[in-house]
C-alpha positions in Angstrom: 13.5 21.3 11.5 15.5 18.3 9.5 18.8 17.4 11.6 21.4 17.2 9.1 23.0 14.3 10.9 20.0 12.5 10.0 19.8 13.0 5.8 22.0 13.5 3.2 21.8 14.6 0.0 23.6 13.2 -4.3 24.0 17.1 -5.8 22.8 17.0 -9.3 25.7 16.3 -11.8 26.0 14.9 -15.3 22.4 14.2 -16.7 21.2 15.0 -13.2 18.5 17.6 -13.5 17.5 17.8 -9.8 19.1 16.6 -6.6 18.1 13.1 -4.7 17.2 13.9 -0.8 17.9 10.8 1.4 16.1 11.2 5.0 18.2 9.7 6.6 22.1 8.8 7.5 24.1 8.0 5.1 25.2 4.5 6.6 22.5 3.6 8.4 20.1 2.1 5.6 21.6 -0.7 3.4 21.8 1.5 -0.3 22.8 -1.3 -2.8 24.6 0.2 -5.8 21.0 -0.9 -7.7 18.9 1.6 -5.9 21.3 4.6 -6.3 21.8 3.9 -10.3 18.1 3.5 -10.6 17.4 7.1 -8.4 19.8 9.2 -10.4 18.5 7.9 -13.9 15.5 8.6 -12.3 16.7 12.8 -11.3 17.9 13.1 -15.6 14.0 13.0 -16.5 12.7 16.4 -16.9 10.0 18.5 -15.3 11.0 17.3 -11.6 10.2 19.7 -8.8 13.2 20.6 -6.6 14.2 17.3 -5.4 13.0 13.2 -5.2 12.2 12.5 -1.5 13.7 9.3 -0.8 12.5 8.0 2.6 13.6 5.6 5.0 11.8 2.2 4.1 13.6 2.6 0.6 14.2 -0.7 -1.1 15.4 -1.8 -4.9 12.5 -4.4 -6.3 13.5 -6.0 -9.5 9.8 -6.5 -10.4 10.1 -2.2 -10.7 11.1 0.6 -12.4 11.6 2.5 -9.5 12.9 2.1 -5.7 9.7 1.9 -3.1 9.9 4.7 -0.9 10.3 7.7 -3.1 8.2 10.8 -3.5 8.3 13.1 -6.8 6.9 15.8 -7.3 6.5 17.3 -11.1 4.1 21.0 -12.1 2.9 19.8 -15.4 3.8 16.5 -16.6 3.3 13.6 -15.4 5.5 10.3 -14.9 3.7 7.4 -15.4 6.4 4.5 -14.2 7.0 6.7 -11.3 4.0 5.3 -9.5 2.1 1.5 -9.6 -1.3 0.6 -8.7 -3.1 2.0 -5.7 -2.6 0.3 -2.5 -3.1 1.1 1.1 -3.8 0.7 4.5 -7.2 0.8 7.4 -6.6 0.9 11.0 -9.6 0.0 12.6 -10.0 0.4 16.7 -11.8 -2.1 18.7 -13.0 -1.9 22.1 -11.7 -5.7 22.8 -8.4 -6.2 25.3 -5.9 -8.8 25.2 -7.4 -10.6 27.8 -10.3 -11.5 25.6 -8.4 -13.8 23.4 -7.4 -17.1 23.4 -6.2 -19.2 20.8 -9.8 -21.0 19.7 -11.1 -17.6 19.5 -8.6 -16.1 17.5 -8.9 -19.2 15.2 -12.8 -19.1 14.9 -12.2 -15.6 13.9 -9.5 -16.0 11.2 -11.3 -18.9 10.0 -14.9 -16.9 9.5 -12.6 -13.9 7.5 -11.2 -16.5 4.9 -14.7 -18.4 4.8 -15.8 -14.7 3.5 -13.1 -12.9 1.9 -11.6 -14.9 -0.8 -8.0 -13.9 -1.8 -7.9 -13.3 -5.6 -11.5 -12.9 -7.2 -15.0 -13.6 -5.9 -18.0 -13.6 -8.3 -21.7 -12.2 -8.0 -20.7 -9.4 -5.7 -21.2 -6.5 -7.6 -22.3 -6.4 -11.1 -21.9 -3.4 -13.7 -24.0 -0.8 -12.3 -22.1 -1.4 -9.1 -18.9 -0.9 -11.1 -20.0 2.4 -12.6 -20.8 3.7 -9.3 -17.4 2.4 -7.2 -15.3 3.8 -9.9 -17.3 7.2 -10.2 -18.5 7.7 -6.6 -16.0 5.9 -4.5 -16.8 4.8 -1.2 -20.1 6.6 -1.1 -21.3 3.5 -2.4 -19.8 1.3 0.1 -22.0 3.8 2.9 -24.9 3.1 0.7 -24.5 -0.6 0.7 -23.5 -1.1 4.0 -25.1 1.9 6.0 -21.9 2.9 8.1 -20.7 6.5 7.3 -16.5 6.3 7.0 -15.4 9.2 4.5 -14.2 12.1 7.0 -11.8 8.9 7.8 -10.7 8.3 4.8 -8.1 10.2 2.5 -9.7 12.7 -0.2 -13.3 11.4 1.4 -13.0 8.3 -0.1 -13.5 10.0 -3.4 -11.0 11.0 -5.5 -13.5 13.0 -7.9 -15.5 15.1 -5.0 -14.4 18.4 -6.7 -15.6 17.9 -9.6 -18.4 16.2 -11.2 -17.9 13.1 -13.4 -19.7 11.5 -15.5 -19.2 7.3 -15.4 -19.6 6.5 -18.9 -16.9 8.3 -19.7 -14.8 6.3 -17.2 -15.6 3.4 -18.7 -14.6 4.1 -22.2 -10.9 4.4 -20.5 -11.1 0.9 -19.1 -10.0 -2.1 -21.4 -13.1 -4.8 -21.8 -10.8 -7.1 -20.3 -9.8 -5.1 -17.0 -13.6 -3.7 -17.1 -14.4 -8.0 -16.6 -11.4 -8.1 -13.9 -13.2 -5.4 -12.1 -16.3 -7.3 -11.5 -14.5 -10.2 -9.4 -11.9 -7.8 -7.7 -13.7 -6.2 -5.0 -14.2 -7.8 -1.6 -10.8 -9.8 -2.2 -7.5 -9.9 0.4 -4.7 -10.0 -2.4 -1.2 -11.9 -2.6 2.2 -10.6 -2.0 2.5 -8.6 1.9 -1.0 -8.0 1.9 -2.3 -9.0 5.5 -5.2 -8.4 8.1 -3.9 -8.6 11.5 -4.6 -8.6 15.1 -2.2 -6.4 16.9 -2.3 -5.8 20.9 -1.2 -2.0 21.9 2.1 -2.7 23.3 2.9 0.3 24.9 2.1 4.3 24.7 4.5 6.5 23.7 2.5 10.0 23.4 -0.1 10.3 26.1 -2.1 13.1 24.2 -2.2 12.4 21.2 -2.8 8.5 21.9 -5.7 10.0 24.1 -7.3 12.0 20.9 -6.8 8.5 18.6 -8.4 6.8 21.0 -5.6 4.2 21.9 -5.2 2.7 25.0 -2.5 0.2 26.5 -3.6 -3.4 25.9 -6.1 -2.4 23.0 -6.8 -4.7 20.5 -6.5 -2.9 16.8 -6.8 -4.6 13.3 -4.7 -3.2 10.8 -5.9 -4.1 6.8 -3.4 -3.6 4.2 -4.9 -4.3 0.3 -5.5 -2.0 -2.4 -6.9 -2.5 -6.3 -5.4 -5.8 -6.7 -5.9 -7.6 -10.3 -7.7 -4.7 -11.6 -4.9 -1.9 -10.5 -2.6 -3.9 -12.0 -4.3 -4.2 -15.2 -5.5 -0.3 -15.3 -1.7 0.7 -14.7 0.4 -1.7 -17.3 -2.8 -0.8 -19.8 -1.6 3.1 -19.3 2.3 2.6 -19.0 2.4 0.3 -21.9 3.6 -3.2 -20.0 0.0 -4.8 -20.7 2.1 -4.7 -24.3 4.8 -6.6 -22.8 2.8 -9.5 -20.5 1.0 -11.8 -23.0 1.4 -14.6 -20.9 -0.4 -12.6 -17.7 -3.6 -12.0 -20.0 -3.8 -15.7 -20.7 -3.6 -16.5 -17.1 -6.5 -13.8 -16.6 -8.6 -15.1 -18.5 -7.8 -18.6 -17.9 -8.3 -17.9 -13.7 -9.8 -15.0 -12.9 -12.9 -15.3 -15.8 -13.6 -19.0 -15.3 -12.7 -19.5 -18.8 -11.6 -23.2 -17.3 -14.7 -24.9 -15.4 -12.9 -27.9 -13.8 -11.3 -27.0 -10.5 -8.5 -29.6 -10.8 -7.2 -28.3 -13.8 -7.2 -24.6 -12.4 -5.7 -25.4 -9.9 -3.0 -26.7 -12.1 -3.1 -23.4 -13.6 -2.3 -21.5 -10.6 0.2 -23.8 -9.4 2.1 -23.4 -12.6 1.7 -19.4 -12.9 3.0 -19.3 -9.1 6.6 -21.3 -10.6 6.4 -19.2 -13.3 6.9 -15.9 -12.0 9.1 -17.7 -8.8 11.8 -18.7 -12.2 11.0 -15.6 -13.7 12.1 -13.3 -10.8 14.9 -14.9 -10.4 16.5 -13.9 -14.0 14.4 -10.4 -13.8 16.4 -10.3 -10.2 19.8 -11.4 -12.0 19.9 -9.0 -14.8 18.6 -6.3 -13.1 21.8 -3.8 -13.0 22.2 -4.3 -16.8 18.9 -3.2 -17.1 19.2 -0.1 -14.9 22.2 2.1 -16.7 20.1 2.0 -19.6 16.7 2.8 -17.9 14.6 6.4 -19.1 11.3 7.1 -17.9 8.6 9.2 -20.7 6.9 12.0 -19.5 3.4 13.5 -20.7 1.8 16.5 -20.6 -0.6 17.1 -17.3 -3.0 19.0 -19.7 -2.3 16.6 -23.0 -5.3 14.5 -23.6 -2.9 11.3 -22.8 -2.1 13.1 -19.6 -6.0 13.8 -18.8 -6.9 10.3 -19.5 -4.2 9.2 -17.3 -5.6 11.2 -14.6 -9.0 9.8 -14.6 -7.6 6.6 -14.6 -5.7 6.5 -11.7 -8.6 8.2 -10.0 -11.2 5.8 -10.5 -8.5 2.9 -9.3 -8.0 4.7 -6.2 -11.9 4.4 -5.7 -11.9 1.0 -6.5 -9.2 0.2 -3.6 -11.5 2.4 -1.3 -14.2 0.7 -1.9 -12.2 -3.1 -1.7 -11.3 -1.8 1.9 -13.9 -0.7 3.0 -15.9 -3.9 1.9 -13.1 -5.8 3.4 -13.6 -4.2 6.7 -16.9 -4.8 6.6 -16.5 -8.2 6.4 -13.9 -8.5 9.2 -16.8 -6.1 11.3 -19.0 -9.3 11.1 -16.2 -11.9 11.7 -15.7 -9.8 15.0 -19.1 -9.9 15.8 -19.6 -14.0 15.1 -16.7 -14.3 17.5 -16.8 -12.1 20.1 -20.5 -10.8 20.0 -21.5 -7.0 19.9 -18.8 -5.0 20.2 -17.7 -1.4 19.3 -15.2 -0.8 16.3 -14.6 2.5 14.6 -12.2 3.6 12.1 -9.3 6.0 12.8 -8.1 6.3 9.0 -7.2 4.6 5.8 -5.0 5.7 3.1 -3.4 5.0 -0.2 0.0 5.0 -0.1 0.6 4.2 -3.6 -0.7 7.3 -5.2 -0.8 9.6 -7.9 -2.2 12.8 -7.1 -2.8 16.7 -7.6 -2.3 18.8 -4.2 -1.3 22.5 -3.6 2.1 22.6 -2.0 3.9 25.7 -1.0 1.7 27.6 -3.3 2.3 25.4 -6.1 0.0 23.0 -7.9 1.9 19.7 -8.2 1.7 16.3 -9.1 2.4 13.9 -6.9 4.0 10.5 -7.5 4.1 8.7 -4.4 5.4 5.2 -4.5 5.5 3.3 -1.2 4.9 6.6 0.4 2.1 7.8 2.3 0.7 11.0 2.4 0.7 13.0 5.4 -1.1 16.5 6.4 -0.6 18.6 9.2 -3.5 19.6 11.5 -4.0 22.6 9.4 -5.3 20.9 6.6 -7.7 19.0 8.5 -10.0 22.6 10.1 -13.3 20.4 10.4 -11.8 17.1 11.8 -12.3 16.2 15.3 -9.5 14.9 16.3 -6.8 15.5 12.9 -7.3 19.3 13.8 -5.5 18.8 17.1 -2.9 16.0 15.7 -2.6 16.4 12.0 -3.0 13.2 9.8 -2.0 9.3 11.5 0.6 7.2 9.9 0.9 4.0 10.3 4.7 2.0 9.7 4.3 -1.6 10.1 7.3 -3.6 10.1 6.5 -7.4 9.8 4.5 -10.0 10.2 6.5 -10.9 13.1 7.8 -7.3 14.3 5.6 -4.4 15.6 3.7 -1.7 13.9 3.9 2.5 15.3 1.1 4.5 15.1 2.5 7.5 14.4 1.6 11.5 14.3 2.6 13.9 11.6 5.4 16.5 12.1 6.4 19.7 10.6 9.5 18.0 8.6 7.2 16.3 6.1 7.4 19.8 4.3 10.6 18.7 3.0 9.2 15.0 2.3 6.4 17.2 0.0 3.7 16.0 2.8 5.0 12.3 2.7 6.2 9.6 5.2 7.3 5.7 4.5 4.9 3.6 4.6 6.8 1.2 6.5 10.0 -0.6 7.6 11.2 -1.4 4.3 12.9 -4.5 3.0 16.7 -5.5 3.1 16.1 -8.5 1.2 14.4 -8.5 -2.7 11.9 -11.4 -3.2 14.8 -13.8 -4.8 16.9 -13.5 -2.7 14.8 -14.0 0.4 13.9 -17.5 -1.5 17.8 -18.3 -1.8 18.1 -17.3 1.9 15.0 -18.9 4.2 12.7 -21.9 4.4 9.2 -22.2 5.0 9.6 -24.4 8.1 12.4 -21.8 9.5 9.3 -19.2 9.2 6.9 -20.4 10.4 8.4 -22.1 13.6 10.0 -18.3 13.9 6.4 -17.6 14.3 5.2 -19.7 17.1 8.3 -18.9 18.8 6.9 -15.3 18.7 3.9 -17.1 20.1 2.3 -14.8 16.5 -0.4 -17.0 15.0 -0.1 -17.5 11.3 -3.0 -18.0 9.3 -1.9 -18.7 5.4 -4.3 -18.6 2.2 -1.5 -20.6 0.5 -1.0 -18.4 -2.4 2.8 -17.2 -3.7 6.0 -18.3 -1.6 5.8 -17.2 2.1 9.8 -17.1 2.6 9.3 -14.4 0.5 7.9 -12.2 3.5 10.2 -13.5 6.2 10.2 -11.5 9.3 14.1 -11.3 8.4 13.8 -9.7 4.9 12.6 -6.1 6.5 14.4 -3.3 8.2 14.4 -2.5 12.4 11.3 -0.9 12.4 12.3 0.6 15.2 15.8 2.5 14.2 13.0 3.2 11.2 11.0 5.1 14.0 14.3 6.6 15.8 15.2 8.0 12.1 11.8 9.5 11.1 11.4 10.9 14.9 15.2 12.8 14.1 14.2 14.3 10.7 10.6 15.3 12.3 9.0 13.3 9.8 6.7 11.6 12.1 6.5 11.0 16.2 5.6 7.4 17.7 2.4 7.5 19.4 2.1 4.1 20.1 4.0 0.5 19.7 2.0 -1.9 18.5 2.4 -5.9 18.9 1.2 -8.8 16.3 -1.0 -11.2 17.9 -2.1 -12.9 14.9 -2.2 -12.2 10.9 -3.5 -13.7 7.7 -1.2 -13.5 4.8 -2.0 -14.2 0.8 1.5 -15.9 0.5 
């Protein structure tokens, strides 16, 4: 049951057609006057079920129409701007303790990942037949390729199309020539921004039983992967909300870097150099003018059952099998690193899932649409009958904070009715990107960092101030808030050790 000390609700009024549900106290998350605006423009669009879900990592991003950390549900139409490309997260468990590391190893094994995942684009991995069958069959081609069996630990399978059968070509005719070329060099790549792959030590068990059934232990070395559909989400998603109308200048630089348009390396790396001050100057008036922007925001709805609405469908379906299937090669990668390093050694997966996602489920009897955005789904044990283990524990969930604070492994609870099956996908930011900038220094950073004694391992690309340990919430009054409204329960506290960042 919620605790009503613990959430709060805005009634509808005016142009309000549904309630916003906050889950959590009123005071104790930092609610700019941006993020409210934007959620109650965001309750006057029609066809919203009940309530939007706002969560406790909720955080205004200028570079979005929407807060992260909301959940919407809608019965036939669908939203597009309510959601963004698919992204999410892999846990994977090793059998290695801390006292297996030390500091040459852990570099030798960073050092072997970015020799063989590159962070944007990679060429010659997969060519178009590969395509047709990522985007069609999901990770069943990633079990072909690399003969390790993963679905029953993956959300939906893996697949977002196992109920029904689909037909490739016809996926293909919804996919822009240009995105269909981004495709080709997007999978097997880490991705910019708070993407990471880190090295985490289990700190501390806080549920003996259910840690037990996960197969956690105390002093446990885990690696968490967080990375999604990168350049060709993005593309698929502002080709079917109508921003790819908007962002001339970003197809240029496509074309320019990700297609090898340019041979000489110098001069792309010019390129790149002056995209990343682009979009640094251009945040920075996006960030400033934000509010103006806001009062006068509406978002379009179509149909569920329109053919606009269909073809959206499909097309966030076969992106979400693309970021399966860029996970799972990614883990297969880090699989060999770990191997290279520290010889043979037994990893399994516990789960991975999206948590930007656009998705049909049946919910209290209803068939809904659901628009998660920086939300992660989250089942009970009764949806999970044949599972092993999610029988007895319902669904993991995983709330990082940092780079430089710890991550929960956490178990679902029966209050995620009222979240429509969701919980945050992590602590949240208090800082936007800009201001972050305006606020820290690299050097403050990264000697944060080895004060931590955290090893940071960089690819270079974007502004890393931008993802200062300082910027995000307490992740653990995060934990204390989701424990209150029975959300989620902390199974386990987990420590950084070392992580690899795009920025």
């Amino acid at each position: 049951m919620l605790n009503k000390k613990y959430n709060f609700t805005i009634k509808s009024e005016g142009e309000m057609k549904v309630p916003v549900k906050f889950f959590f106290p009123h005071k104790s998350i930092n609610l700019n006057a941006n993020t409210i605006t934007c959620l109650k423009r965001m309750a006057m669009t029609s066809g919203i079920y009940k309530h939007i879900a706002v969560l406790p990592d909720i955080h205004y991003k200028y570079s979005r129409p929407i807060p992260t950390g909301i959940v919407v549900a809608t019965k036939n139409v669908i939203i597009p701007k309510f959601v963004f490309s698919s992204c999410g997260m892999s846990f994977i468990r090793t059998n290695l303790k801390s006292n297996n590391l030390d500091d040459k190893l852990l570099d030798n094994f960073f050092f072997k990942i970015k020799e063989k995942i590159p962070v944007l684009k990679r060429k010659d991995f997969i060519n178009e037949k590969d395509f047709r069958k990522i985007i069609s069959e999901g990770i069943l081609w990633s079990e072909k390729k690399f003969g390790v069996k993963e679905a029953g630990n993956i959300e939906h399978n893996g697949n977002m199309f196992n109920d029904s059968k689909i037909n490739s070509s016809e996926l293909m005719r919804l996919i822009p020539n240009l995105t269909k070329k981004l495709g080709l060099v997007g999978i097997g790549v880490h991705g910019g921004g708070n993407h990471f792959i880190e090295m985490q030590r289990v700190q501390k068990i806080v549920d003996k039983k259910i840690a037990e059934e996960f197969g956690i232990k105390r002093n446990q070395i885990i690696i968490m992967l967080h990375s999604g559909s990168e350049v060709f989400g993005k593309s698929m998603h502002e080709h079917y909300t109508g921003k790819s109308e908007k962002s001339f200048y970003r197809e240029i630089y496509q074309r320019l870097y990700y297609l090898d348009i340019i041979k000489n390396k110098t001069f792309k790396d010019f390129i790149k150099t002056i995209n990343k001050n682009i979009n640094i100057i251009y945040r920075y008036f996006e960030w400033k003018s934000t509010s103006k922007r806001i009062v006068k925001r509406k978002f379009k709805t179509i149909s569920a059952d329109s053919a606009e609405g269909k073809k959206f469908v499909k097309s966030k379906y076969l992106e979400a099998n693309y970021a399966y299937v860029n996970r799972a090669v990614l883990r297969n990668f880090i699989l060999e690193s770990l191997e290279e390093v520290f010889g043979k050694i037994k990893t399994n997966l516990l789960w991975d899932n999206d948590h930007e996602s656009f998705q049909r489920e049946t919910i209290e009897r209803n068939q809904l649409w659901l628009h998660r955005h920086g939300a992660s789904r989250a089942l009970s044990r009764e949806y999970f009958k044949t599972h092993n283990i999610f029988k007895k524990t319902g669904q993991p969930i995983f709330v990082p904070g940092s780079m430089g604070a710890p991550t929960y492994l956490c178990a679902v609870k029966g209050g995620c009715r009222d979240t429509f099956f969701s919980a945050n996908h992590g602590a949240g930011r208090i800082l936007d990107r800009p201001e972050a900038q305006m606020k820290f220094n690299e050097k403050s950073i990264i000697n944060e960092m080895k004060r931590k004694k955290i090893r940071l391992y960089r690819y270079g690309l974007g502004n890393l101030v931008e993802e200062a340990p300082s910027t995000y919430k307490n992740v653990d009054s995060v934990i204390k808030i989701m424990s209150a409204n029975d959300i989620a329960q902390p199974v386990a506290k987990l420590m950084p050790i070392a992580t690899l960042k795009g920025n």
